[in-house]
N, C-alpha and C positions, 0 to 999 in steps of 0.2 A: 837577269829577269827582265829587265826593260826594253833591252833585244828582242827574248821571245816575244812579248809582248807588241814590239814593234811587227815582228812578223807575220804574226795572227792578225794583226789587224789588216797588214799591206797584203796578205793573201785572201784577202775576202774580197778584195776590186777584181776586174776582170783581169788583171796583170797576177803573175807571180813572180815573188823573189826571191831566188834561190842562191844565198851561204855560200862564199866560194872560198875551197881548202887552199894552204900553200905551197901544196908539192903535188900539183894537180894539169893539166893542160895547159897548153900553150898557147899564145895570139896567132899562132901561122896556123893554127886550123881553121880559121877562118877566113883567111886569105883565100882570094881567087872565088870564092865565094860569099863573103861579105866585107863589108864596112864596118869598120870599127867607133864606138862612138867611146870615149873616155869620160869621166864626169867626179870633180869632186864635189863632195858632198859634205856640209858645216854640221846640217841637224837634223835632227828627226823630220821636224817641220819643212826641211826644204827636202829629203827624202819623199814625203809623202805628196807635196808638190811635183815634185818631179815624176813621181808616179802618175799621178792626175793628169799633166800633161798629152803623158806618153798613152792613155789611155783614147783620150779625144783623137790622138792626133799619128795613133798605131798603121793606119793603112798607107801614111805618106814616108812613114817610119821605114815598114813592110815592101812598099816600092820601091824605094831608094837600097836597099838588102841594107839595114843598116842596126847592127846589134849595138845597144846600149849597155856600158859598167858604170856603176856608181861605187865610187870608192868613200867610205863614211868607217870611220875610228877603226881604221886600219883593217878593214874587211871588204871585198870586192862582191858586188849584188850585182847579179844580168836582172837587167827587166825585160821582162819579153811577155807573151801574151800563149807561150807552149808552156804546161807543168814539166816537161823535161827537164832533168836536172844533169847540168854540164858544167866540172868545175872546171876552175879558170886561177891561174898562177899569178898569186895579188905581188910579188915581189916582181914578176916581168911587167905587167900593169903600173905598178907604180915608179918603177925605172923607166919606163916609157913614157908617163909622164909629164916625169921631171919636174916635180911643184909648181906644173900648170895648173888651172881651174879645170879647163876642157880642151879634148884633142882629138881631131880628126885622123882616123887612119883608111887609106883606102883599100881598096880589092886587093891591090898591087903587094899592102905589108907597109907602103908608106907613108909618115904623117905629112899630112896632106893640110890641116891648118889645126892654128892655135885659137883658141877663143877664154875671153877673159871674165866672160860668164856661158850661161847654157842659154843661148839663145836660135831658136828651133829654126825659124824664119832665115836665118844668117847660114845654118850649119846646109838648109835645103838649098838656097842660094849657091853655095858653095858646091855641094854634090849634082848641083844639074848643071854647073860653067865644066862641070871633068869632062874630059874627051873621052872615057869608055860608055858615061850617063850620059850625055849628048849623040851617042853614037846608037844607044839602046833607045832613044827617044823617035830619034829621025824612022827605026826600020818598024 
C-alpha cells in the first residue's frame, strides 16, 4: 500500500517511475547508446528528493545520454522523463553494484566511477573528462 502510494504521487511530477520485474532486460541494451547511472536509495524521502532533482536538472541528464536506477527496498525504478515502460533486471543491477551508494557505467558497459553519495555536479564532472564526451563536445 505505501508503494502504490509512493507511486501515485511520484507519477504526478513531470518525471515517471516505472516498477522494474526480475527476469526482465538487461544493462547491455543500453550500452553504446547510454550511460548508465546506478543509485541507492534509504527512503521515501530521499526517493522523492531524488526525483526533484532529476526534474530541474533532466536536459544536463538528457545530454550527457545518461539513464538513471534507483534501487529502494529491493526494487529497481528508471527515472526518466518518457512514460515508456522498460523493465530492467534488479539482480544484474544490484550485482553490479556491489553495496555501493552510486555507480557510473559508461556507453562502453564499463564502470567508469564509484561515488559515495549522488552527487550530480561530481557525476557531470566526470562524464565531460571521458574521451568519447570530450570527443562529442569539441565536433
Amino acid at each position: 500500500m505505501k508503494l502504490v502510494c509512493l507511486l501515485i504521487f511520484i507519477s504526478l511530477g513531470t518525471l515517471t517511475m516505472n516498477v522494474k520485474g526480475a527476469q526482465d532486460n538487461q544493462l547491455s541494451q543500453y550500452y553504446w547508446e547510454n550511460r548508465v547511472l546506478i543509485t541507492t536509495i534509504a527512503s521515501e524521502q530521499e526517493l522523492t528528493s531524488l526525483e526533484q532533482q532529476l526534474q530541474k536538472l533532466w536536459p544536463e541528464f538528457e545530454e550527457r545520454k545518461l539513464i538513471v536506477f534507483a534501487i529502494y527496498k529491493e526494487r529497481s525504478f528508471e527515472l526518466t522523463p518518457q512514460s515508456s515502460y522498460s523493465k530492467q533486471n534488479i539482480e544484474e543491477i544490484t550485482k553490479r553494484l556491489n553495496n555501493r551508494h552510486t555507480l557510473l557505467i559508461g556507453l562502453d558497459g564499463g564502470s567508469k566511477a564509484v561515488y559515495d553519495s549522488f552527487d550530480s555536479k561530481q557525476i557531470f564532472a566526470d562524464i565531460d573528462a571521458m574521451p568519447m564526451r570530450r570527443s562529442r563536445l569539441e565536433n
